[in-house]
LOFITI-914750 format. One line per 3 residues: for each residue x, y, z of C-alpha. Coordinates in steps of 0.5 Angstrom, whole numbers. Example, Ala and Ser with C-alpha at 12.3 -4.5 7.8 and 13.67 -1.06 7.14 Angstrom:
BEGIN
25,-9,16 ~ 27,-2,14
REM end
This chain:
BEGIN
-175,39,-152 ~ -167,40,-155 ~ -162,40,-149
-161,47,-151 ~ -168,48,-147 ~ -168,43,-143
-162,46,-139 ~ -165,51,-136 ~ -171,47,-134
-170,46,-127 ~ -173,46,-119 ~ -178,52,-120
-177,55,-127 ~ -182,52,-133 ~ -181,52,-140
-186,53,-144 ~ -187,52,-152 ~ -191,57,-156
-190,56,-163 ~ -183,55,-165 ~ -180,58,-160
-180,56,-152 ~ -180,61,-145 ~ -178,61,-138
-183,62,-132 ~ -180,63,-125 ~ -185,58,-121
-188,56,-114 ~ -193,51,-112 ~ -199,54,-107
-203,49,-103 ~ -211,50,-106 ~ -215,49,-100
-222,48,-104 ~ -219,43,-110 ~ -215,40,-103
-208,38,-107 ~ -202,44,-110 ~ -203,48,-115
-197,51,-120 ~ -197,59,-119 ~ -192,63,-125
-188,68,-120 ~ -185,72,-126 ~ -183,71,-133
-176,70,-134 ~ -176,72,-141 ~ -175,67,-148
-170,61,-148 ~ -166,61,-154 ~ -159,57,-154
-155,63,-153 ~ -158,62,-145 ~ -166,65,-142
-166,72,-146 ~ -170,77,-142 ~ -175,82,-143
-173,89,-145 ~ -176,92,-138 ~ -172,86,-134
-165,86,-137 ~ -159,88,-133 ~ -158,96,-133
-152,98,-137 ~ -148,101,-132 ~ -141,101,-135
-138,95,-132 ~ -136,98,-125 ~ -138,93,-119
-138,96,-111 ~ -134,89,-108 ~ -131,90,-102
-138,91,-98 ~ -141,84,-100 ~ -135,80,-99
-135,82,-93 ~ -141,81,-91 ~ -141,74,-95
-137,71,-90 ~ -143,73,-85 ~ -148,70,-90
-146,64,-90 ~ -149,61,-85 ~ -155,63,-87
-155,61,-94 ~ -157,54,-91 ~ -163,55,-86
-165,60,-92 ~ -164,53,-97 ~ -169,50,-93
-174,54,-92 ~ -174,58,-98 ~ -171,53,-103
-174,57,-109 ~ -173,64,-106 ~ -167,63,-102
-162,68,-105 ~ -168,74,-106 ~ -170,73,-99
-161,74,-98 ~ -159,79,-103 ~ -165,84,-100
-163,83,-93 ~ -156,85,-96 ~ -158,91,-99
-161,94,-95 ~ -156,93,-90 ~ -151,97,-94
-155,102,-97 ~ -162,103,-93 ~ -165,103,-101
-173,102,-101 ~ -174,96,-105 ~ -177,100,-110
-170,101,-112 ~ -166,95,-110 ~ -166,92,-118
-161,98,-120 ~ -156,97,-113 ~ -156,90,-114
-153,90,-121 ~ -149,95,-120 ~ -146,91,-114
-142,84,-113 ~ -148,81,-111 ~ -151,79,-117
-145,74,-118 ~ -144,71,-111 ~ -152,70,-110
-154,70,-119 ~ -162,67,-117 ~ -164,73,-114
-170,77,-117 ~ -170,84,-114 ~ -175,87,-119
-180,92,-115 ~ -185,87,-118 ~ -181,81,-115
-180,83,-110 ~ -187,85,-108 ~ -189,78,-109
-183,76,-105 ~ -186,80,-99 ~ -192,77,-99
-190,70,-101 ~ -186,69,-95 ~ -190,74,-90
-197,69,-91 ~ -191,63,-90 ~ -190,63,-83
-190,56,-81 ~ -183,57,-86 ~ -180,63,-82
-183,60,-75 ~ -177,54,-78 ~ -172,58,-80
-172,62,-73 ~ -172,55,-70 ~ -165,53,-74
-162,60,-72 ~ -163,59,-66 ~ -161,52,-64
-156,52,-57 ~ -159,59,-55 ~ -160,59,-47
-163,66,-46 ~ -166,71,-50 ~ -168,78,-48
-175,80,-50 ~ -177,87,-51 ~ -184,90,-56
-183,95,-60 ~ -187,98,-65 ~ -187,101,-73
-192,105,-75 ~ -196,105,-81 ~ -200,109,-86
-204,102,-89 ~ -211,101,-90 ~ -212,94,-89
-208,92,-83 ~ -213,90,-78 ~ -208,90,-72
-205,97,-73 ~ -208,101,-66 ~ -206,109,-65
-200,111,-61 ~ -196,116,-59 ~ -189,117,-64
-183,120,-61 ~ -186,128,-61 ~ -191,125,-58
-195,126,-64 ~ -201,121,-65 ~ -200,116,-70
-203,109,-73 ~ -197,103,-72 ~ -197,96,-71
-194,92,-65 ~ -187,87,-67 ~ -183,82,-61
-176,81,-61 ~ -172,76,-58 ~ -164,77,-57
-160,71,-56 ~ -154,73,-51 ~ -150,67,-53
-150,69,-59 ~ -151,76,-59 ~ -155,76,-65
-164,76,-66 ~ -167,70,-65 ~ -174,71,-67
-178,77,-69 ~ -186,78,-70 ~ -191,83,-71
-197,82,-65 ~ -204,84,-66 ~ -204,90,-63
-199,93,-56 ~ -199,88,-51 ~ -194,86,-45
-198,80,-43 ~ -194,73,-40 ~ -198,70,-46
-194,74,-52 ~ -188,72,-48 ~ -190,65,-48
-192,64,-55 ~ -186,68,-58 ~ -182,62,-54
-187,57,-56 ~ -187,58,-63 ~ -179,60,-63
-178,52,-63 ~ -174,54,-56 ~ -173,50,-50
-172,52,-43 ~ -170,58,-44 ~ -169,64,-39
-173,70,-41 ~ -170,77,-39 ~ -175,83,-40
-175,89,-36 ~ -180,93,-32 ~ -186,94,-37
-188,87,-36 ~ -188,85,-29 ~ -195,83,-27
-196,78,-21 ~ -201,75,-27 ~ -195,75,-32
-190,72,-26 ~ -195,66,-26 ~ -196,65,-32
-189,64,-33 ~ -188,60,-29 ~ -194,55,-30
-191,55,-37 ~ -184,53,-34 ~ -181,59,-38
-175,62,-32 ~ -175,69,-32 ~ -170,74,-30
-176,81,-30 ~ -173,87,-27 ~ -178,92,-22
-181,98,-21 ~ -177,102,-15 ~ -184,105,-14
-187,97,-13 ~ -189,97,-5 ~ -186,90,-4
-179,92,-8 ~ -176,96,-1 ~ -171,101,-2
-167,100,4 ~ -160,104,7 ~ -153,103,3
-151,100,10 ~ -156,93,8 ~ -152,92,2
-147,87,4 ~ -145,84,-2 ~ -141,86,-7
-138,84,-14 ~ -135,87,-20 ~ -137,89,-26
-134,93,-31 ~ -129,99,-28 ~ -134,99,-23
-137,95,-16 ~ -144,94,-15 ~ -147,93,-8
-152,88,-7 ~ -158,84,-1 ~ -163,79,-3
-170,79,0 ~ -176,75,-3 ~ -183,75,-5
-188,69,-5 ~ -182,64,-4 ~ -179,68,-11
-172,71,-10 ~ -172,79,-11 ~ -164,81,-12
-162,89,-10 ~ -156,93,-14 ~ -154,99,-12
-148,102,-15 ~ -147,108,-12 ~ -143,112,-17
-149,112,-20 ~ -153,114,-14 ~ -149,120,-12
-150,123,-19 ~ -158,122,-18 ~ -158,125,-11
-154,130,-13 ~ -159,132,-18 ~ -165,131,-14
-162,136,-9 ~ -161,140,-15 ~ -168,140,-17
-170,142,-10 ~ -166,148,-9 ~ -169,151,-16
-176,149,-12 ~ -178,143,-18 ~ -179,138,-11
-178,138,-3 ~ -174,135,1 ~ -180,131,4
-180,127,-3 ~ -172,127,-3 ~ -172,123,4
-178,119,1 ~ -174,117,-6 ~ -166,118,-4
-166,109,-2 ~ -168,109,-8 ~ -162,112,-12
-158,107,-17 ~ -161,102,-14 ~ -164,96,-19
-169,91,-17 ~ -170,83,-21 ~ -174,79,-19
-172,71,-21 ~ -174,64,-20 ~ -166,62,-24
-163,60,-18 ~ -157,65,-20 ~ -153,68,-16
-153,75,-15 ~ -146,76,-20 ~ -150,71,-25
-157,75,-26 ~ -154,82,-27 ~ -149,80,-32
-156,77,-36 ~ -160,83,-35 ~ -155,89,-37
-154,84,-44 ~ -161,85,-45 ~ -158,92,-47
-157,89,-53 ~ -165,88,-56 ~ -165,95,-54
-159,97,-58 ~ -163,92,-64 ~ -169,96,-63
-165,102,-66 ~ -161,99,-70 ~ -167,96,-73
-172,102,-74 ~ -166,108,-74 ~ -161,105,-78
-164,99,-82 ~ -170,104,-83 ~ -175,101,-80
-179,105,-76 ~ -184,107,-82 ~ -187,102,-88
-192,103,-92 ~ -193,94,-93 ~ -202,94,-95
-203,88,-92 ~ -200,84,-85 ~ -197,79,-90
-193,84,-94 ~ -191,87,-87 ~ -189,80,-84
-185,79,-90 ~ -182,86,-90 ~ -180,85,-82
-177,78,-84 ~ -172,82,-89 ~ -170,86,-83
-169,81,-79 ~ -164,78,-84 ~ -161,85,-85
-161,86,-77 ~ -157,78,-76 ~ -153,81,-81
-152,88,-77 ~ -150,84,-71 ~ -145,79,-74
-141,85,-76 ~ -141,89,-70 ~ -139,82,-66
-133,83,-71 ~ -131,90,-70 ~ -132,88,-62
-127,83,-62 ~ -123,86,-66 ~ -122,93,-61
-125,97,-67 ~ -132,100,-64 ~ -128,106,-62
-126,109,-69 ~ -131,105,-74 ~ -138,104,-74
-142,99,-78 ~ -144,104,-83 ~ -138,107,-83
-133,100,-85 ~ -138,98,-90 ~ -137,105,-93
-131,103,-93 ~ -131,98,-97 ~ -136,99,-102
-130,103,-105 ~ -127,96,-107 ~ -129,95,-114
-129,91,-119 ~ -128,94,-126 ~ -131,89,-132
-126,91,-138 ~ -127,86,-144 ~ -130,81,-141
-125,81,-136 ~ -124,83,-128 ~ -120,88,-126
-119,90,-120 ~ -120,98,-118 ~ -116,102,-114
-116,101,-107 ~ -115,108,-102 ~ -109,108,-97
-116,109,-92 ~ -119,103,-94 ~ -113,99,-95
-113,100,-87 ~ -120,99,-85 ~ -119,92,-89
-111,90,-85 ~ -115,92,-79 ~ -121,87,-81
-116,82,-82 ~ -121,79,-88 ~ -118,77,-94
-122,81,-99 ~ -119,82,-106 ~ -115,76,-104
-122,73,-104 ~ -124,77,-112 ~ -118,72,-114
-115,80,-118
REM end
């Protein structure tokens, strides 16, 4: 082959010679089970080597778009994604920058990957990560490579989550109209309408405040097991597991324990060992935020069960149950009966943290429920139409990156005191407004508004500085 051709010839892409002229495949091995060794599998035409580069077909050449580039956002986010770049390398070297590129988009723009191609090449992106393939095509064979690649993701969790020490771990679910996931069951969705959806767990880390690990179950569950295998399969390692009310069982508190996981598991009130006693039994006290919370310990089959009680929160309860009894909703025997219990929490724990300790590791958990809604509300995910359990796996590991890079920016607006005036969203936007504008085969930089000028100043990023205009 001339050098011309031989150029283009690198890990993942073949070239092959009909005729006189020569052509570039995007390719990958895929172990053959029956043949018992690998074989090459084509994952997409590139399109005809010539000297002038690889021209690709017409229905994959870049869209004409007049040369208007958004910038801002993906510059911006580009600092966060560097960190990913490499576990992404190593676990997915033929697919790394299309696995971040989608994560992206779908961060900045909510687009369903049928659209991403045209977003990709009317943005920054496609300069910063230029190995992506964002085709509607491509990137339904990309779900699905990486959905049936779980032992990669399995890895990559592994690598982001190294030095983690507690993690929050809630189940959700998304619902789904597929035909061909055997782990869908019904469900009631938010108007209580009865729908088909798939069970998925979410482990936070509260070091980092970032997702550790995320994964679809085979069916809705909050057995001790399902905790244990996340835990297992996230490659952690003495970890404290925090979860809340749902997965108490004395079965799932041994199971735990005889699995060496430590757990941090809020209780029911209505449990008959957690007892709601007096506000006079509460001796202890820290602080918390603006506020004080009271506390006692007691114990349940040698394990300690911390008691919180904030009574701030406890006199807005008692007075809105005294409410509900003047309007004849409820009794004043059931008030006697239920007032010990107002603004209390009950934890059960075999840490050996104190009191100050466990509380500030459950109130963190707030943080997965908050990726929860991130993840279903404002990444979209609530409702897919994936057709198989390995699209699904690799639409969800998509998320996850888009989700990682959700919380890195809102850590960002957190230290810098921005939460109040700009959300996520809402500096992204802002952003998106700095433009590159490719003018005779140069680079220009657009206009940049007063506003976004000072939502960059409060960012403290340097970023037209980092387009070099």
């Amino acid at each position: 082959m001339p050098a011309w051709v031989i150029k283009h010839k690198q890990k993942g892409i073949a070239i092959e010679k009909r005729g006189d002229s020569y052509y570039a495949s995007r390719v990958t091995s895929i172990w053959n089970p029956e043949k018992k060794r690998a074989q090459k599998k084509t994952i997409e035409y590139l399109g005809k080597v010539t000297p002038a580069g690889i021209v690709p077909p017409k229905g994959k050449r870049p869209v004409e778009v007049g040369g208007i580039l958004e910038s801002g956002n993906f510059i911006y986010l580009e600092n966060f994604a560097r960190h990913l770049s490499g576990p992404l390398m190593e676990c997915f070297p033929d697919d790394w920058e299309s696995i971040l590129a989608s994560g992206v988009m779908r961060l900045c723009y909510g687009e369903l990957f049928g659209r991403m191609r045209l977003r990709f090449e009317t943005s920054y992106a496609k300069r910063l990560w230029p190995g992506a393939s964002l085709s509607k095509n491509s990137l339904t064979d990309l779900l699905k490579r990486i959905g049936s690649q779980w032992n990669k993701q399995r890895e990559f969790f592994s690598l982001m989550s190294q030095g983690e020490r507690h993690m929050a771990i809630d189940l959700s679910h998304i619902f789904s109209d597929s035909k061909n996931i055997p782990w869908i069951e019904f469900g009631h969705n938010g108007d209580n309408v009865w729908r088909p959806q798939v069970g998925i767990i979410l482990m936070w880390g509260t070091t980092t405040q970032s997702p550790g690990f995320l994964k679809l179950l085979p069916g809705a569950t909050h057995s001790a097991q399902t905790v244990k295998n996340a835990i297992f399969e996230s490659g952690l390692q003495d970890i404290v597991a925090i979860m809340d009310k749902g997965f108490w069982s004395h079965e799932n508190m041994v199971s735990l324990e005889e699995s060496n996981i430590q757990y941090v598991m809020a209780l029911s009130r209505g449990l008959p060992f957690v007892e709601n006693a007096g506000h006079s039994r509460y001796k202890g006290y820290f602080r918390y935020g603006d506020g004080v919370q009271w506390w006692r310990s007691s114990e349940y089959e040698g394990r300690t069960i911390y008691h919180y009680l904030d009574k701030t929160i406890a006199d807005h309860e008692e007075s809105s149950y005294l409410r509900r009894v003047e309007d004849g909703r409820s009794t004043k025997s059931d008030y006697r009966r239920l007032k010990n219990g107002f603004g209390t929490l009950a934890i059960l724990t075999d840490t050996g943290l104190s009191a100050e300790e466990v509380y500030t590791l459950y109130k963190e958990r707030r943080e997965v429920e908050y990726a929860f809604d991130t993840l279903q509300n404002t990444l979209g995910a609530e409702t897919t139409w994936m057709r198989s359990r390995e699209s699904l796996q690799g639409y969800l590991f998509i998320m996850f990156i888009a989700l990682h890079l959700h919380s890195q920016v809102l850590d960002h607006l957190k230290r810098k005191d921005l939460l109040k005036r700009y959300s996520v969203r809402d500096v992204l936007t802002y952003l998106s407004k700095v433009t590159v504008v490719e003018m005779d085969g140069k680079d220009r930089l657009g206009e940049v508004t007063k506003q976004t000028k000072k939502v960059i100043d409060l960012l403290e990023v340097p970023i037209t500085e980092r387009l070099g205009l």
